[in-house]
Residue frames relative to the residue before (quaternion, step in Angstrom):
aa qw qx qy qz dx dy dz
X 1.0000 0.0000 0.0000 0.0000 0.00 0.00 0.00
X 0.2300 -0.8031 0.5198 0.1789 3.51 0.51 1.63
X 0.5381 0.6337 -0.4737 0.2907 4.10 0.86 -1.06
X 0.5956 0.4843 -0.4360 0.4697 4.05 0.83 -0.88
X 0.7724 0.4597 -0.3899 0.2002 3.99 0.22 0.02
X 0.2100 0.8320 -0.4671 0.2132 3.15 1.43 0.58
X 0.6692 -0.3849 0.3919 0.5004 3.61 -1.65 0.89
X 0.9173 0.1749 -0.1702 0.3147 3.57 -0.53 -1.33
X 0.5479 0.4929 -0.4883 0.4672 3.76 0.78 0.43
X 0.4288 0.4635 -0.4592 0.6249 3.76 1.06 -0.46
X 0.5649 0.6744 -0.4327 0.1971 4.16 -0.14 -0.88
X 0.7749 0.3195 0.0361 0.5442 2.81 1.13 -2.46
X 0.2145 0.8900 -0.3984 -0.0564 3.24 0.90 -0.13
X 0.8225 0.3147 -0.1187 0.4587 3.64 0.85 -0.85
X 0.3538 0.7963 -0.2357 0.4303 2.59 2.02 -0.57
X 0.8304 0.4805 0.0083 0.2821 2.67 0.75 -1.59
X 0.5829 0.5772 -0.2139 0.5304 3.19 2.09 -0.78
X 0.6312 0.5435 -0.3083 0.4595 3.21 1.39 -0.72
X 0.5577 0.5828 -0.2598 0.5309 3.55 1.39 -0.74
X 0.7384 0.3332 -0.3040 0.5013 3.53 -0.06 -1.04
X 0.5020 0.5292 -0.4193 0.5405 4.31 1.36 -0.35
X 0.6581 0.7202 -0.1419 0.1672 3.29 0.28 -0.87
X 0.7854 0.5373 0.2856 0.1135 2.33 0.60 -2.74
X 0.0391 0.6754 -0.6190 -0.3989 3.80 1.21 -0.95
X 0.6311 -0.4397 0.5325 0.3533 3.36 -1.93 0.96
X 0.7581 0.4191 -0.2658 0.4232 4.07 -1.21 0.43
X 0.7866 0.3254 -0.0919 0.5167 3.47 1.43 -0.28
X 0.2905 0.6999 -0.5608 0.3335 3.44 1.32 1.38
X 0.2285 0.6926 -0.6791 0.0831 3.28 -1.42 0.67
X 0.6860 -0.6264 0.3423 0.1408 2.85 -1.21 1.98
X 0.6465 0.5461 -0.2729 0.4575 3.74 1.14 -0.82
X 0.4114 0.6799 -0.3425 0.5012 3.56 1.51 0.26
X 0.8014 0.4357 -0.2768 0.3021 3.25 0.41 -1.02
X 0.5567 -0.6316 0.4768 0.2528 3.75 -1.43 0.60
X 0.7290 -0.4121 0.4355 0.3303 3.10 -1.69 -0.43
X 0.5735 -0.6031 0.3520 0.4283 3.77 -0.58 0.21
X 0.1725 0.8500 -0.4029 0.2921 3.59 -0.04 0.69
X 0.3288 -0.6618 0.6737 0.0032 3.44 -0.74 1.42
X 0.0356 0.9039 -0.4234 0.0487 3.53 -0.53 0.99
X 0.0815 -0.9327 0.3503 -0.0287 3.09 1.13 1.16
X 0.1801 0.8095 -0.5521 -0.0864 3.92 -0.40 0.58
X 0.3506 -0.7593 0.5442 0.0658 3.73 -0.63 2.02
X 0.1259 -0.5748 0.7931 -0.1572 3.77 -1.36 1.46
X 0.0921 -0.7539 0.6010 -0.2490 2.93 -0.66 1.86
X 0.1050 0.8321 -0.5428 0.0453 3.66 -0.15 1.14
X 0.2278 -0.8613 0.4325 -0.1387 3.27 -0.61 1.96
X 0.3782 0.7888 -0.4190 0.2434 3.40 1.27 0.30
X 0.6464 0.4852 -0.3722 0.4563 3.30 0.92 -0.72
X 0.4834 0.7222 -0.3455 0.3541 3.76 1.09 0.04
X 0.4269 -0.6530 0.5343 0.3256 3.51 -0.93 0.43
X 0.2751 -0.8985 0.1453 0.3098 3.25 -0.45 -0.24
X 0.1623 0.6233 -0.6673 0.3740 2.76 1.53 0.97
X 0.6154 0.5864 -0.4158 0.3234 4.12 0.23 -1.23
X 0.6874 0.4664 -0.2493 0.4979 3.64 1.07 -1.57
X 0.6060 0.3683 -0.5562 0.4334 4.08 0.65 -0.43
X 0.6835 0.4900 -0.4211 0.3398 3.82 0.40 -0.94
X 0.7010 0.3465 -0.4544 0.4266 3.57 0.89 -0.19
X 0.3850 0.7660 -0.5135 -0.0376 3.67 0.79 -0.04
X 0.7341 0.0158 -0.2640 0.6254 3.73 0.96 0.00
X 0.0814 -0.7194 0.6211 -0.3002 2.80 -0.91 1.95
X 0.5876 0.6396 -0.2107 0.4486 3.04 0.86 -1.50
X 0.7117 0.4454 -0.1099 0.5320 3.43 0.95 -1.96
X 0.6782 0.5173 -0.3183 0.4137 3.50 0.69 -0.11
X 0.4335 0.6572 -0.1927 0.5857 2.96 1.40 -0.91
X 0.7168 0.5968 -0.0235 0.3597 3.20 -0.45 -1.22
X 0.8274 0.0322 -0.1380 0.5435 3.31 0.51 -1.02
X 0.2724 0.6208 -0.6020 0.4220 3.65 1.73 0.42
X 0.8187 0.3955 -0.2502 0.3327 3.62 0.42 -0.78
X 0.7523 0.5630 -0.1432 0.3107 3.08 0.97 -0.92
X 0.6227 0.5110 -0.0561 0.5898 3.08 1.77 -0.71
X 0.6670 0.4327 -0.3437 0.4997 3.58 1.40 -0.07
X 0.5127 -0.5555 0.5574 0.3434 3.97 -1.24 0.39
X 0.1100 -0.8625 0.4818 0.1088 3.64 -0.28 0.84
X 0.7188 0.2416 -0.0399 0.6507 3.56 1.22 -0.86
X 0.9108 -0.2943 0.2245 0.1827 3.20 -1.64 -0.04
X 0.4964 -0.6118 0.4372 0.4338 3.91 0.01 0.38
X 0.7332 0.4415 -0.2264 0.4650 3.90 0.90 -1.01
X 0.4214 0.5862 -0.3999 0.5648 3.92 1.42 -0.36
X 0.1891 0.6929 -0.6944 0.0447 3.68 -1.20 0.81
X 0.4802 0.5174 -0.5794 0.4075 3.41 -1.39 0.04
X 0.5725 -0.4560 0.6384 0.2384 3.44 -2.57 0.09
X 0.1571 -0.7469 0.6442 0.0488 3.29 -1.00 0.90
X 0.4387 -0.7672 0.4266 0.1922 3.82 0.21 1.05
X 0.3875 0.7749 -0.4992 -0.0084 3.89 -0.07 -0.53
X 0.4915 -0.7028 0.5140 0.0192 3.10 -1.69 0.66
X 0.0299 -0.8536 0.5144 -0.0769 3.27 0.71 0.73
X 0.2405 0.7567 -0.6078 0.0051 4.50 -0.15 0.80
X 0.1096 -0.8428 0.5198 0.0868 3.39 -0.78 1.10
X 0.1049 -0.7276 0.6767 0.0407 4.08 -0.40 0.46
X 0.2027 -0.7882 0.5770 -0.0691 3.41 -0.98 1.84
X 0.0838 -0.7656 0.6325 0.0829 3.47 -1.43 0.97
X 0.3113 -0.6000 0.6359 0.3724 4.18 -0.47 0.83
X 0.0853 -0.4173 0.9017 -0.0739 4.17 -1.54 1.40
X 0.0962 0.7986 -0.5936 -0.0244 4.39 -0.30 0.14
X 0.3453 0.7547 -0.5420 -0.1318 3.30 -0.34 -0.57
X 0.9067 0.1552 -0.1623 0.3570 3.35 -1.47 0.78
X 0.7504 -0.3149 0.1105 0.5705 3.52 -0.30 -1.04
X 0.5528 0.6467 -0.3296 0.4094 3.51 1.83 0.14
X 0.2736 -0.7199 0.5777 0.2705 3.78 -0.56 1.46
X 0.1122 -0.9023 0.4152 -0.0299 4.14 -1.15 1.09
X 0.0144 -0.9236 0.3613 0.1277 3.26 0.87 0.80
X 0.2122 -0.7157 0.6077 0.2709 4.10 -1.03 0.46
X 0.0601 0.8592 -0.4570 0.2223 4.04 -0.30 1.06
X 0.3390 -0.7206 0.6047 -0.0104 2.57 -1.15 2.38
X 0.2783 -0.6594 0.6896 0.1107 3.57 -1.07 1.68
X 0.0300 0.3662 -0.9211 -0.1288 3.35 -2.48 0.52
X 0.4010 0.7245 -0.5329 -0.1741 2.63 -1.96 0.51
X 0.1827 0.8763 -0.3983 0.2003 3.55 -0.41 1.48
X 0.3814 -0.8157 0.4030 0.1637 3.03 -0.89 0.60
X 0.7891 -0.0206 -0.1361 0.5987 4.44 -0.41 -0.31
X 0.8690 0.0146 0.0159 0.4944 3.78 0.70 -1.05
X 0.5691 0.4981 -0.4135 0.5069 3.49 1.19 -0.26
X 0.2085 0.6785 -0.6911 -0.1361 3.06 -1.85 -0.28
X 0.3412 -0.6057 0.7186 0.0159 3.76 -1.07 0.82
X 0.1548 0.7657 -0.6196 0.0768 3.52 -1.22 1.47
X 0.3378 -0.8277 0.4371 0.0984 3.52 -0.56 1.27
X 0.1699 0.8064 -0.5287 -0.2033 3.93 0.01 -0.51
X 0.6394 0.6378 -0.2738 0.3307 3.92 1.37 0.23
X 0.3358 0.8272 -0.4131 0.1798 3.30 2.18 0.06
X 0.2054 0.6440 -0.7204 -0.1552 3.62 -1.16 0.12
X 0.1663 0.7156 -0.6782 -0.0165 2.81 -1.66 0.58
X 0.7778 -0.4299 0.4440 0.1150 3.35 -1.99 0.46
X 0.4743 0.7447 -0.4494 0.1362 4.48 0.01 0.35
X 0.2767 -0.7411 0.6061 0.0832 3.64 -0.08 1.49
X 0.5190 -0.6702 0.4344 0.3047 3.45 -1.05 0.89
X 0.6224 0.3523 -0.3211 0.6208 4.04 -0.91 0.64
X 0.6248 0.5535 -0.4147 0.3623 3.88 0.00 -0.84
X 0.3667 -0.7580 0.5336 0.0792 3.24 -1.15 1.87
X 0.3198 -0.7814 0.4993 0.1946 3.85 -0.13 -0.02
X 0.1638 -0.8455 0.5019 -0.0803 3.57 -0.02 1.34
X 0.2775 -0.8266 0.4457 0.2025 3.34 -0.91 0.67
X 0.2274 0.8263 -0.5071 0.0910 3.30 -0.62 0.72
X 0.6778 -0.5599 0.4072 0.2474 3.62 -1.44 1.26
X 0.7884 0.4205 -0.0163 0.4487 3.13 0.53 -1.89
X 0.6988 0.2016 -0.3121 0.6112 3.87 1.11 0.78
X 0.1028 -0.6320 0.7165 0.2769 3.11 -1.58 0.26
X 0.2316 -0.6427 0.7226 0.1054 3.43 -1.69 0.79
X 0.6024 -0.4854 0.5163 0.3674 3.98 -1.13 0.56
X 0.7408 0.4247 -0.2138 0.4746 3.92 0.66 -0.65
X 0.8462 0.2023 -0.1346 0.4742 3.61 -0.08 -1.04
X 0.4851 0.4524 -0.5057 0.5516 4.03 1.21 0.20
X 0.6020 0.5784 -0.4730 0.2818 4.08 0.55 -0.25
X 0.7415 0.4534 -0.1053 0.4832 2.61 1.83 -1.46
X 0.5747 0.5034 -0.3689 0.5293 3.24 0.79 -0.10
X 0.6720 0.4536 -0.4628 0.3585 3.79 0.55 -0.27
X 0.6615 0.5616 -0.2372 0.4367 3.20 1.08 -1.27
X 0.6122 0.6542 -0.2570 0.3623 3.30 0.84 -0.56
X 0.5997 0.3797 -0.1750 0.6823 3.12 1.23 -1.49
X 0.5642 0.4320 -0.5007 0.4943 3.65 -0.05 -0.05
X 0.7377 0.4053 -0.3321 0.4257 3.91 -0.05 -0.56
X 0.6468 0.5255 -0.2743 0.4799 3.44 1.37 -0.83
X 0.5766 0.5011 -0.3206 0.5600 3.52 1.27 -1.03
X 0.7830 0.2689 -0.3924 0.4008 3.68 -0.12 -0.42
X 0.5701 0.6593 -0.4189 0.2545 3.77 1.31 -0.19
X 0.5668 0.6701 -0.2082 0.4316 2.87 2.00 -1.02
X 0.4451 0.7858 -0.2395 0.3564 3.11 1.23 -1.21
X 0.8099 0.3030 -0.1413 0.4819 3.55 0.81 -1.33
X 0.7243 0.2406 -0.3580 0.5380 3.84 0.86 0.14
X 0.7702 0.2624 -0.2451 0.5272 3.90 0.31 0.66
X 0.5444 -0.5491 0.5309 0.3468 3.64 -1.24 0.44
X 0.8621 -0.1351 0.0678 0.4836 3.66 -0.64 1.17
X 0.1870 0.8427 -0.5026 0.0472 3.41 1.50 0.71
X 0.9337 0.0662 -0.1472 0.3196 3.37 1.03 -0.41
X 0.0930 -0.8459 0.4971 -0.1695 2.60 -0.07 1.88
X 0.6196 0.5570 -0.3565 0.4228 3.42 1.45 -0.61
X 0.6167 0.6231 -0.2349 0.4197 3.22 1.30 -0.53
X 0.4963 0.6538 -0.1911 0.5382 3.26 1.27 -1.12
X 0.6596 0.4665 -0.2543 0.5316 3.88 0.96 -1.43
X 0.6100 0.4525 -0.4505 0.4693 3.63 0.67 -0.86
X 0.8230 0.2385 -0.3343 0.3925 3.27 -0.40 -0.96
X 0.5234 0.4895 -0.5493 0.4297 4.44 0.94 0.50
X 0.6099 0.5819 -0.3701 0.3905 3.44 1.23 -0.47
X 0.6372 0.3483 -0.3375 0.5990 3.58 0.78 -1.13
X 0.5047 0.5899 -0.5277 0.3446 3.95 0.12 -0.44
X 0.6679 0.5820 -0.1916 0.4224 3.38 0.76 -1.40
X 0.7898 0.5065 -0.1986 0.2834 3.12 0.65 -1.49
X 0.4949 0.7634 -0.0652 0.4100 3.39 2.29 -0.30
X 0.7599 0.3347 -0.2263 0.5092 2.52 2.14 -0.04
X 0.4664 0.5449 -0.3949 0.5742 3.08 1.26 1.34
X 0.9038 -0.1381 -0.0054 0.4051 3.30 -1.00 1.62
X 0.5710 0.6322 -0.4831 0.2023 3.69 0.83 0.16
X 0.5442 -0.6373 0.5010 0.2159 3.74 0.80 0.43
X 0.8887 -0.1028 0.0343 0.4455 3.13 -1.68 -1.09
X 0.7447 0.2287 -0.3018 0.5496 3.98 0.90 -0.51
X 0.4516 0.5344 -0.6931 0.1737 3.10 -0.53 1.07
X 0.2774 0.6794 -0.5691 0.3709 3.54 1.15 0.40
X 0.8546 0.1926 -0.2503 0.4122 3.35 -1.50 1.27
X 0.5270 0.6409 -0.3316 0.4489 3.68 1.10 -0.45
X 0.5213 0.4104 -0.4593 0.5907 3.98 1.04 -0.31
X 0.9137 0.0446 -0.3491 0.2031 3.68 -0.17 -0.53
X 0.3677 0.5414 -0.6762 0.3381 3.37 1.04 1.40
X 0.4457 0.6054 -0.5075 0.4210 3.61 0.66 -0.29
X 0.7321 0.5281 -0.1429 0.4059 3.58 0.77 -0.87
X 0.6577 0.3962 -0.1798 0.6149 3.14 1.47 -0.35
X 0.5321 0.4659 -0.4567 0.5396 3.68 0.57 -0.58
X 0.6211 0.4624 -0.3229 0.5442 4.20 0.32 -1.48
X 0.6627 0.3349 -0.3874 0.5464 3.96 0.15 -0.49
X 0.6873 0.4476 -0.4146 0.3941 3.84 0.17 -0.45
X 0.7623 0.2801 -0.1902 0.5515 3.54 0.70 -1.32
X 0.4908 0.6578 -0.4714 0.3226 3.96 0.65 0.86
X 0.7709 -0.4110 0.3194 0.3671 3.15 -1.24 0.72
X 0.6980 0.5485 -0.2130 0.4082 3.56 0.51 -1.46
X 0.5846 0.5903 -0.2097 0.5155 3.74 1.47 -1.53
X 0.6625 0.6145 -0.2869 0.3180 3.88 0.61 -1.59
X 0.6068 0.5006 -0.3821 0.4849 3.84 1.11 -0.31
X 0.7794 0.2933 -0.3331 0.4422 3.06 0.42 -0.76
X 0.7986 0.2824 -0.4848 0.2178 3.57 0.82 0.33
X 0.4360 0.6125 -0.5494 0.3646 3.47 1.19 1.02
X 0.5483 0.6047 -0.4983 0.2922 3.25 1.39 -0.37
X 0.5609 0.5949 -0.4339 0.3783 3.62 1.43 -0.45
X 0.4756 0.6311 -0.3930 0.4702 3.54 0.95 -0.65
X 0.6502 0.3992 -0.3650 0.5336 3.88 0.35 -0.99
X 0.6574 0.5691 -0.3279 0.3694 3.83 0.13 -1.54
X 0.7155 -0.0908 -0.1595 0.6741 4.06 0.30 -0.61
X 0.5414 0.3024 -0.7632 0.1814 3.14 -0.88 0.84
X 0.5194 0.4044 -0.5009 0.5619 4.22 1.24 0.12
X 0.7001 0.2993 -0.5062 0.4049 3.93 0.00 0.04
X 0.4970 0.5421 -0.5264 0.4266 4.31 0.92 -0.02
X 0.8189 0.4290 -0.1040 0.3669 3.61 1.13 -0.82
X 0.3216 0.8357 -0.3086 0.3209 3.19 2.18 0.22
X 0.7446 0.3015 -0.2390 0.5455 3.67 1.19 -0.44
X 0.7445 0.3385 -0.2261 0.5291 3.71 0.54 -0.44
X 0.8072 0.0556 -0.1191 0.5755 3.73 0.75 -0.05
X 0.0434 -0.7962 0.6035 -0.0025 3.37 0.09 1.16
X 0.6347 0.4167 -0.4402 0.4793 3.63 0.47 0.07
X 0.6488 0.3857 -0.5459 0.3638 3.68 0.77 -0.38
X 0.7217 0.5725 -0.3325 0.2022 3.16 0.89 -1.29
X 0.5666 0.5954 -0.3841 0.4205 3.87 1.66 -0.16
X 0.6421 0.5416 -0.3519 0.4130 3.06 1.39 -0.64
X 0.6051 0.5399 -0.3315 0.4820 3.76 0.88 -0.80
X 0.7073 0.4477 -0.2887 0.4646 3.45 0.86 -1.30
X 0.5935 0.5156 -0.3923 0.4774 4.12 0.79 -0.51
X 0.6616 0.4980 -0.2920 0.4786 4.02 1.28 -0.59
X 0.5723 0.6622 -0.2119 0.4347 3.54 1.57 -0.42
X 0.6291 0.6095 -0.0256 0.4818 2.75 1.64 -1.59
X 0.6886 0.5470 -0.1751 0.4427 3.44 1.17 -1.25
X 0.6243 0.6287 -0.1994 0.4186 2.54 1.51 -1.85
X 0.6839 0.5259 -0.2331 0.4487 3.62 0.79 -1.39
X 0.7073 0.4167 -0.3752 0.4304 3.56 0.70 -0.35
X 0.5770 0.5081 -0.3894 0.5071 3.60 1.20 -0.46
X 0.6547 0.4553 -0.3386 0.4994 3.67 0.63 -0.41
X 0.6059 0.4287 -0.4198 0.5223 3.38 0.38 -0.87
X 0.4542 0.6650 -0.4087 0.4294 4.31 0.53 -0.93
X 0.8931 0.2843 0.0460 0.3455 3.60 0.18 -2.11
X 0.5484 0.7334 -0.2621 0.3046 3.57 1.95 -0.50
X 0.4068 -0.6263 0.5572 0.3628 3.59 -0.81 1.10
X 0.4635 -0.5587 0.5937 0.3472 3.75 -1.16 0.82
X 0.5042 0.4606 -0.5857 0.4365 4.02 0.40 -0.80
X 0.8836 0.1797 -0.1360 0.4105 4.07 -0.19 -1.00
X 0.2502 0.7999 -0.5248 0.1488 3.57 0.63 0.59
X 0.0828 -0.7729 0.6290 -0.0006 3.33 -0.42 1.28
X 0.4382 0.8078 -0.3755 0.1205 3.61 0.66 -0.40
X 0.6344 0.6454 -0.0901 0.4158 2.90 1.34 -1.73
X 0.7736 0.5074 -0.0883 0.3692 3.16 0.95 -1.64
X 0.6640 0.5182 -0.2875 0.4560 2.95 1.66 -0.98
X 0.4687 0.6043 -0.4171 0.4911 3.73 1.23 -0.35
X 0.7556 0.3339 -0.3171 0.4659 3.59 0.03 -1.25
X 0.6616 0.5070 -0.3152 0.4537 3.95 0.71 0.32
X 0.8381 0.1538 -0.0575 0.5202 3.08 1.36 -0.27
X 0.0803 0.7791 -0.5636 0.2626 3.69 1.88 0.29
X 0.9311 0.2480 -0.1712 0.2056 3.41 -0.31 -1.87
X 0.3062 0.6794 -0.4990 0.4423 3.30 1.77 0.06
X 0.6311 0.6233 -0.2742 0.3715 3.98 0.37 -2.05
X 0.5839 0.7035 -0.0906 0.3948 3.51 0.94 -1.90
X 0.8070 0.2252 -0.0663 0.5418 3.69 0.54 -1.44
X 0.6530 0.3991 -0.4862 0.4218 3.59 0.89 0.06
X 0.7412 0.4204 -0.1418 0.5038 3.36 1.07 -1.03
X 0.4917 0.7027 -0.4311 0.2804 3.52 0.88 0.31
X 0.6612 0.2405 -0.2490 0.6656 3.72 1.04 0.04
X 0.4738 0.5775 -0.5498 0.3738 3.32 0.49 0.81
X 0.5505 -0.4977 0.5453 0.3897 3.98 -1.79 -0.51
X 0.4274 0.7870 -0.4248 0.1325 3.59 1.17 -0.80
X 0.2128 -0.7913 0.5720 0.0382 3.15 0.87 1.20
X 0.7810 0.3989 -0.2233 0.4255 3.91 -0.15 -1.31
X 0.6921 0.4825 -0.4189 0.3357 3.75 0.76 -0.74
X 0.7645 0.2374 -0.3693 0.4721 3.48 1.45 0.07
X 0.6615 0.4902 -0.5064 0.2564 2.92 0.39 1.08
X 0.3663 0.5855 -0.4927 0.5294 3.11 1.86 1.35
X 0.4261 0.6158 -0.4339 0.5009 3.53 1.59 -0.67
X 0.8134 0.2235 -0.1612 0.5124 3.66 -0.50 -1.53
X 0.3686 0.3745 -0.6579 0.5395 4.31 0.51 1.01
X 0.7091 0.4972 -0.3023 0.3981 3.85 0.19 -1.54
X 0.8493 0.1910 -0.0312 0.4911 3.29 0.03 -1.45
X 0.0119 0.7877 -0.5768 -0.2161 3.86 0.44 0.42
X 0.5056 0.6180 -0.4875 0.3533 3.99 0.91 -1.03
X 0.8343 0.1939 -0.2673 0.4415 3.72 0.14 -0.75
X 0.0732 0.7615 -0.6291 0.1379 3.28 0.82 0.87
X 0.6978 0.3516 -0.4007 0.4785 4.07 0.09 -0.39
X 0.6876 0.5331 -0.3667 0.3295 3.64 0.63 -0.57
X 0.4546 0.6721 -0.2589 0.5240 3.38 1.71 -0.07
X 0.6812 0.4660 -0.2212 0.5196 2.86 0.43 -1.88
X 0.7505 0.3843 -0.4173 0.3391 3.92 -0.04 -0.99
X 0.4201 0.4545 -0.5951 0.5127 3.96 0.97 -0.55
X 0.5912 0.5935 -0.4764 0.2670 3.21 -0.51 -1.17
């Protein structure tokens, strides 16, 4: 849907996701949005740690953090706050004079989320984390994949396959995981597997269906008839996916309970008799909360 690349929708771009998250539908205004800005907030659970392991991580968190927060993540023309969620949960795998951690990732941000339980990785107390393309490091390639993954699917929702370059970063560092890393290459075969399931043929419906979904909520106050129409093709769309989706990557489910009440307020004084009754197929739990719009 080439129309989502225009000069000034490319402007607001995150801005804008965070708005339309935000917002009730009917009450967007551009003078809302922020600065460009990867907002990462790290939850770091260290009990299982000794604590000699837990003083050396005592600012971690803060390191962490501003690895993300402090770095340009997207494009000079991309503005707005990108929320994220970064929870980490730490095991000491040490050996010798080398501090080793074993580490279960959440990490997500308005409707996605991405959970890991196979991380190892490598963090010497005092040690700054640096970004670079042209290495992988057991630490900052974890973060950097996942990351781009949250960015790739953010894009996803204001542009046809907006993010696909992203997506490539994190198949590229996937890749790179399988050369010489030793003790942390545990878990790296089945991101490889997942990045290839994201950027696959089978994956690509459900993310143009995002492409329908907010371009009918960009159009929810000035064109309420386009935006029911786009949103009823979203709707359709989601049930045919939900029909064909590997349960390992089922994204369907979640994406309803993130966006139910968005569906709800355009179509709530409407007849759309059928769009909820793809809702209560999707969402059976609020099956009565349907039924009473209704």
């Amino acid at each position: 849907m080439k129309r989502w690349k225009a000069n000034f929708f490319k402007l607001y771009l995150f801005g804008t996701l965070i708005v339309l998250t935000l917002t009730p539908i009917g009450q967007f205004n551009v003078t809302q949005l922020c600065a460009q800005k990867i907002r990462m907030t790290v939850e770091l659970q260290l009990e299982a740690l000794p604590d000699e392991k837990r003083e050396k991580l005592v600012n971690f968190k803060q390191v962490l953090e501003d690895y993300f927060n402090n770095f340009q993540w997207t494009h000079d023309e991309f503005q707005g706050e990108l929320p994220i969620t970064l929870n980490m949960m730490l095991q000491d795998i040490s050996v010798n004079y080398e501090d080793r951690y074993r580490t279960q990732i959440i990490i997500s941000s308005t409707d996605i989320q991405f959970t890991d339980k196979r991380c190892r990785m490598a963090y010497q107390k005092g040690e700054i984390p640096m970004h670079s393309e042209n290495s992988w490091d057991s630490l900052t390639s974890l973060l950097d994949y996942f990351t781009n993954l949250i960015i790739a699917e953010e894009m996803d929702k204001f542009g046809h396959l907006l993010g696909t370059p992203y997506y490539e970063k994190a198949k590229l560092i996937a890749e790179q995981a399988k050369f010489g890393l030793g003790h942390f290459i545990d878990g790296w075969d089945l991101r490889v597997e997942l990045i290839n399931y994201l950027l696959s043929a089978k994956y690509k419906k459900y993310r143009e269906m995002k492409d329908f979904y907010f371009y009918s909520l960009y159009f929810a106050k000035e064109d309420p008839i386009k935006a029911k129409k786009y949103l009823k093709e979203a709707v359709v769309m989601l049930k045919e996916i939900k029909a064909e989706e590997d349960p390992k990557y089922a994204r369907v489910a979640n994406f309803i309970n993130a966006h139910y009440m968005e569906i709800i307020e355009l179509f709530k004084h409407s007849n759309e008799r059928a769009v909820y009754d793809i809702l209560i197929f999707l969402n059976p739990d609020r099956q009565q909360l349907f039924q009473e719009i209704l």
